[in-house]
C-alpha positions in Angstrom: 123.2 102.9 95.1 124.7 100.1 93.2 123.2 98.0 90.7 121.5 95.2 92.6 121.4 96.8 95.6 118.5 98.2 97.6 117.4 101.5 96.8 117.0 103.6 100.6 114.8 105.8 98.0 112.1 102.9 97.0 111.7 102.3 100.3 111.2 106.4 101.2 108.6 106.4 98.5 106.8 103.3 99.8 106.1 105.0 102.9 105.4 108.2 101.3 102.7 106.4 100.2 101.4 104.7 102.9 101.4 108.6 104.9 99.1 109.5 102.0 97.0 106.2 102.0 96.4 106.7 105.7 95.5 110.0 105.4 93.7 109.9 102.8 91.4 107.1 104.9 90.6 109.0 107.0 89.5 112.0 105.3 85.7 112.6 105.7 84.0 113.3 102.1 82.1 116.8 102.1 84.6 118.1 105.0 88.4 117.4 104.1 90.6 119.6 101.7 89.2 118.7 97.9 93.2 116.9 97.3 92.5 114.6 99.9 89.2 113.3 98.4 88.7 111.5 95.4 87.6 113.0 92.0 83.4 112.2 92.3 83.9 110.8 88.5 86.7 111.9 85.9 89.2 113.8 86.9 92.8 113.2 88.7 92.9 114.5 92.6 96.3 114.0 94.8 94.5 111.4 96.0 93.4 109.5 93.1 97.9 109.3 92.7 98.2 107.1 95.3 97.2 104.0 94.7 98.7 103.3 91.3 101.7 104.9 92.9 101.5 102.0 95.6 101.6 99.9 92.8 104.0 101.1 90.9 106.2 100.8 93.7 105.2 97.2 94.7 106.4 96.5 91.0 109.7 98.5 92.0 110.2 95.5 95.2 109.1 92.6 92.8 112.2 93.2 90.5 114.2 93.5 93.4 112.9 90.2 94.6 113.6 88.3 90.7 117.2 86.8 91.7 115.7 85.0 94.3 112.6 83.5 92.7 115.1 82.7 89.8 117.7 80.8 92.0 115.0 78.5 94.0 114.0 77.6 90.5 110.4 77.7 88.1 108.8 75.4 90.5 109.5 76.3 93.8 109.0 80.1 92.7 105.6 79.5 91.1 104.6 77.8 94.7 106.0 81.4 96.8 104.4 83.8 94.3 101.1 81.8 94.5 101.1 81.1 98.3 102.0 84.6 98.7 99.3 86.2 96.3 96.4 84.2 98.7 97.7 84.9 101.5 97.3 89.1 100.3 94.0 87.9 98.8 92.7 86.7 102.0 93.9 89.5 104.5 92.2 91.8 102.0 88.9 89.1 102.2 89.3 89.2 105.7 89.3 93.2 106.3 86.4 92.9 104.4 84.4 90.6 106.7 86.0 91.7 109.7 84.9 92.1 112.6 83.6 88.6 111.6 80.2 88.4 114.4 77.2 90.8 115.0 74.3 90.3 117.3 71.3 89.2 115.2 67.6 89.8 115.7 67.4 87.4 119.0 70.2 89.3 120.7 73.0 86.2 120.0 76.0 86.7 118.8 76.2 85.2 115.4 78.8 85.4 112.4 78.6 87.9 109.8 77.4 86.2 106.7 79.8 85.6 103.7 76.9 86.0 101.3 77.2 89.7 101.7 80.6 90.3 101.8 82.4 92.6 99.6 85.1 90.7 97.6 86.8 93.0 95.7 89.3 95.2 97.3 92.6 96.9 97.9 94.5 94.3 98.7 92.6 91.3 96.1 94.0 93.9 93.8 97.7 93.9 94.9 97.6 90.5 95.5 96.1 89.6 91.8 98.3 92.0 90.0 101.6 91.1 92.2 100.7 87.5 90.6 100.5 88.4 87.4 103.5 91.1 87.3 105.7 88.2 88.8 105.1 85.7 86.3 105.1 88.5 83.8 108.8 89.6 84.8 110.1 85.5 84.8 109.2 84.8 81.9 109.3 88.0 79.4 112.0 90.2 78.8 111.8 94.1 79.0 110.5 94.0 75.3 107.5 91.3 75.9 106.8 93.5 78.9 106.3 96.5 77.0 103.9 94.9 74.4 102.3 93.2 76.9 101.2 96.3 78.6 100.2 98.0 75.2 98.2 95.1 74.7 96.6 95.6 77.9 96.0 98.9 78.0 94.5 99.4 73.6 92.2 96.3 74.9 91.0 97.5 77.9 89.9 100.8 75.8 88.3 99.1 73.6 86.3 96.7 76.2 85.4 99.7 77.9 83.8 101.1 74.5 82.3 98.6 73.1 80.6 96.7 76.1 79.3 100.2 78.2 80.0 103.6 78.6 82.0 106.1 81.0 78.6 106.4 83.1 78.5 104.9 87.0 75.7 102.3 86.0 76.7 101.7 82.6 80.3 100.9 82.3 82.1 97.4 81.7 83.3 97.2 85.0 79.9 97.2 86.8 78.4 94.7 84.0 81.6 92.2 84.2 81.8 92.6 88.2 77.7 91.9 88.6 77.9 89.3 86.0 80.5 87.1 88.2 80.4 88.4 91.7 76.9 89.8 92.0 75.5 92.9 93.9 75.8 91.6 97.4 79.7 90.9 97.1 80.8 94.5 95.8 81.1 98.2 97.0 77.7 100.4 97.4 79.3 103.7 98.4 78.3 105.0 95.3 74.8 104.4 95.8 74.6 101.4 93.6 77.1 98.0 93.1 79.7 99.1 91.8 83.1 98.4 92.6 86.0 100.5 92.2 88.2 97.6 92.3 86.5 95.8 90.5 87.5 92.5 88.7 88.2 93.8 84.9 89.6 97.3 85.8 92.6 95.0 88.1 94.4 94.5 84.8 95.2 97.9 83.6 96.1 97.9 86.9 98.8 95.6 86.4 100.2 97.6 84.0 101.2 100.7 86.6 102.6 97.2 88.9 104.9 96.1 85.3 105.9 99.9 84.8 107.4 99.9 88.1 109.2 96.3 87.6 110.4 97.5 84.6 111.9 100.9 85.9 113.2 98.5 89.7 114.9 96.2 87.0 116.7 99.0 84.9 117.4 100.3 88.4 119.0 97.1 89.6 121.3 96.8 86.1 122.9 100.4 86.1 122.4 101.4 89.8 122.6 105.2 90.3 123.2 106.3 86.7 122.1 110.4 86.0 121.5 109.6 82.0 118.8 106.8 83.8 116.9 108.8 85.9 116.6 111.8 82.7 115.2 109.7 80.5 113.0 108.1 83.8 111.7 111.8 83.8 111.8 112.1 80.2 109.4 109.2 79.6 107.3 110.1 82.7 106.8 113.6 80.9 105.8 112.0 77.9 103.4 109.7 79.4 101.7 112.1 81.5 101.4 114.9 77.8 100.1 111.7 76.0 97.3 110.6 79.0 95.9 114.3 78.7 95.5 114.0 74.9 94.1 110.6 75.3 91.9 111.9 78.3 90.0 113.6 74.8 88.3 110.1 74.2 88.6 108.3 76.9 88.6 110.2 80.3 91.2 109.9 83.1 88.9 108.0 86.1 90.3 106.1 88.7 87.4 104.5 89.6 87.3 102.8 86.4 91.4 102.6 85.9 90.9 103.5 82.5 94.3 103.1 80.4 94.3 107.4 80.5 94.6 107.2 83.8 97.3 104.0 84.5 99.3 105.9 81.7 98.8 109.4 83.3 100.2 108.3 87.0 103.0 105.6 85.5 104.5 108.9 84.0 103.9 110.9 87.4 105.8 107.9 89.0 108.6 107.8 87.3 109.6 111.1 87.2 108.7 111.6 91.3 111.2 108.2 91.4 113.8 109.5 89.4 113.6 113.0 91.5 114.0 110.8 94.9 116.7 108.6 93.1 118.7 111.3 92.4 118.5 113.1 95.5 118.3 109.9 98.2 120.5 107.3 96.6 122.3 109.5 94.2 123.5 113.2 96.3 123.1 110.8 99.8 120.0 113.0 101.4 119.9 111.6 105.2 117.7 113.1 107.2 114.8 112.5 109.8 112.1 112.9 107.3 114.0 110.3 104.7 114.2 108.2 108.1 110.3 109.2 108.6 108.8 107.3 105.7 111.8 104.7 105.6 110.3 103.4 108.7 106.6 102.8 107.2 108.2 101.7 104.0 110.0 98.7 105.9 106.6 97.4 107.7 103.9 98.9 105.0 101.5 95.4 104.9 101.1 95.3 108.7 100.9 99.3 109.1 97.9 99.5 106.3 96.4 96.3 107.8 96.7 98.3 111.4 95.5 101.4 110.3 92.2 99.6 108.4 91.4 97.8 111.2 91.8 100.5 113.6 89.8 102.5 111.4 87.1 100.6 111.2 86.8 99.4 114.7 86.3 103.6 115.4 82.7 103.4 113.2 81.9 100.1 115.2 82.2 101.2 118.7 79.9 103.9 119.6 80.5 107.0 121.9 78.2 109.4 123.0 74.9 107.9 120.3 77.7 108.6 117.4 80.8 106.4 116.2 83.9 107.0 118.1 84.9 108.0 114.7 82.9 111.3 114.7 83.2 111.7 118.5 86.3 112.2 118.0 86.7 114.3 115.3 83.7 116.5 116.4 85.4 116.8 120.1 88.8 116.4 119.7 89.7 118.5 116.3 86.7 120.4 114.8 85.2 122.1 118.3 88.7 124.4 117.7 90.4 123.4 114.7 87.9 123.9 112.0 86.4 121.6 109.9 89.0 121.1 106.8 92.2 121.7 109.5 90.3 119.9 112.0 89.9 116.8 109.4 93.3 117.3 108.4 94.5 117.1 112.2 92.9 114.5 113.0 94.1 112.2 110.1 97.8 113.1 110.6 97.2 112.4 114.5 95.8 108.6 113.6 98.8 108.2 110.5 101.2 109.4 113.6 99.8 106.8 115.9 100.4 104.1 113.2 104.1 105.2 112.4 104.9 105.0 116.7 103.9 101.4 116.2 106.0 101.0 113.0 108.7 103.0 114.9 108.6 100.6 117.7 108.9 97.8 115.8 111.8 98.6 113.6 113.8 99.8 116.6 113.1 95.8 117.5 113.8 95.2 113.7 110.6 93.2 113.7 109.7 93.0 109.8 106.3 91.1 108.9 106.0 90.3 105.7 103.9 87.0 103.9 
């Protein structure tokens, strides 16, 4: 890799990712291996590393993308990055209220009401944090970056000190979130309203998005350089010692994004970029499985939006009294796999199902993005 060039190794880490995010959707709580779930509270699982890490690389793509905004100029770059972060906000909306009717009391088919739809989300997040990392990385320079995200993350801290606790029902998130969306438009899977991506915890979030925009831009200045990628890992090693002492007071959670935990996975990131770097773009590793997750990582909006809605149309259609979801499972993976191996089969047969269709259509070199 050259400076300014794409890196084959982003996109190999993209779909990395995307394996893990699919998998990791389809894991069943109680059943799958304990990495594939999330931690119940604190605490970091393999899981709980990949969505900052689809962050972090989405920053990665946004520094790649900065000549471009740049040369159209302030205004017509302003109208893409805000055209393309409702567009994100409203497939995420969308997945949401999907499949957008029901059959109500009488037996017609009716649509789904908004009032009750959830309106936080995966994508909301990406889409609000790509926003503000994009404006972020036109108008600072490396230095404003870095203070910006300090700021960010010693604030969040201390909002999530001095207005709640670390409890479920008593942190900041769940107070700001009810105060402005109200119970009916967030997450219950905990049992109570409570969103995991939740409005307030989307800007630490942003910070994992910069880190990555920061390390894409230093990328795209000195291409492949080995001094780079040491101090990449030598950072990320620091990042990840300092998130464990700072875990002392204020606990690594995903679910809340606490700065502990943005700082702890930014430092995993960089150093699992620097060793894919090094071995991809700098020693020229070619090989099916590079070509595996280069495939996803080329098609990774349309392949997540596939795999949600294919997921979710599984617990809507009923087989047998049950969801095809657990029909399938049950007769298809458990009845001779096992129940972790069976759960583990059958999300790497639906991820595998998703990559033939992100297969076909890169053989076709069909590309969707907004």
């Amino acid at each position: 890799m050259s400076g300014g060039t794409r890196s084959l190794a982003v996109d190999v880490m993209r779909g990395m990712m995307l394996v893990l995010m699919i998998v990791v959707n389809m894991s069943i709580e109680g059943v799958s291996y304990a990495p594939l779930q999330h931690a119940k509270w604190h605490g970091l699982t393999l899981t709980d590393v990949v969505f900052p890490t689809f962050l972090f690389v989405a920053g990665v793509s946004i520094s790649y993308a900065l000549d471009g905004l740049r040369r159209v100029g302030m205004s017509a770059a302003l109208k893409k990055i805000f055209r393309r972060t409702a567009l994100l906000f409203l497939c995420g909306y969308l997945l949401y209220w999907f499949p957008f009717f029901h059959f109500d009391e009488a037996g017609r088919l009716a649509l789904l009401p908004l009032a009750g739809t959830r309106i936080p989300g995966v994508l909301q997040r990406i889409a609000v944090d790509y926003c503000v990392v994009s404006l972020i990385a036109i108008v600072l320079g490396t230095r404003g970056a870095l203070i910006f995200a300090g700021a960010v993350l010693l604030g969040y801290w201390t909002v999530l000190a001095h207005f709640g606790d670390y409890t479920l029902a008593g942190n900041a998130v769940r107070k700001f979130d009810l105060l402005l969306l109200g119970p009916d438009h967030l997450w219950h899977g905990e049992g109570i309203a409570f969103d995991p991506e939740g409005l307030l915890s989307t800007l630490p979030a942003a910070v994992n998005m910069l880190a990555g925009c920061l390390a894409g831009r230093a990328l795209r200045v000195r291409g492949y350089d080995r001094a780079l990628l040491w101090r990449f890992a030598g950072i990320g090693v620091v990042c990840v010692a300092l998130a464990l002492v700072w875990n002392g007071v204020l606990p690594i959670n995903k679910k809340l994004w606490t700065s502990s935990y943005a700082l702890c996975t930014i430092g995993i990131d960089l150093v699992v970029l620097a060793a894919l770097v090094w071995a991809i773009d700098g020693r020229g590793v070619r090989n099916k499985l590079t070509h595996f997750f280069e495939v996803l990582g080329k098609n990774t909006l349309f392949v997540y939006l596939l795999s949600e809605v294919g997921n979710a149309l599984m617990f809507l259609i009923p087989i047998g009294g049950v969801s095809s979801f657990s029909w399938l499972y049950r007769n298809g993976f458990e009845s001779w796999a096992g129940a972790p191996n069976g759960a583990l089969l059958y999300a790497c047969t639906f991820m595998l199902l998703c990559w033939l269709v992100a297969w076909g259509m890169d053989r076709k070199r069909i590309y969707i993005t907004l």
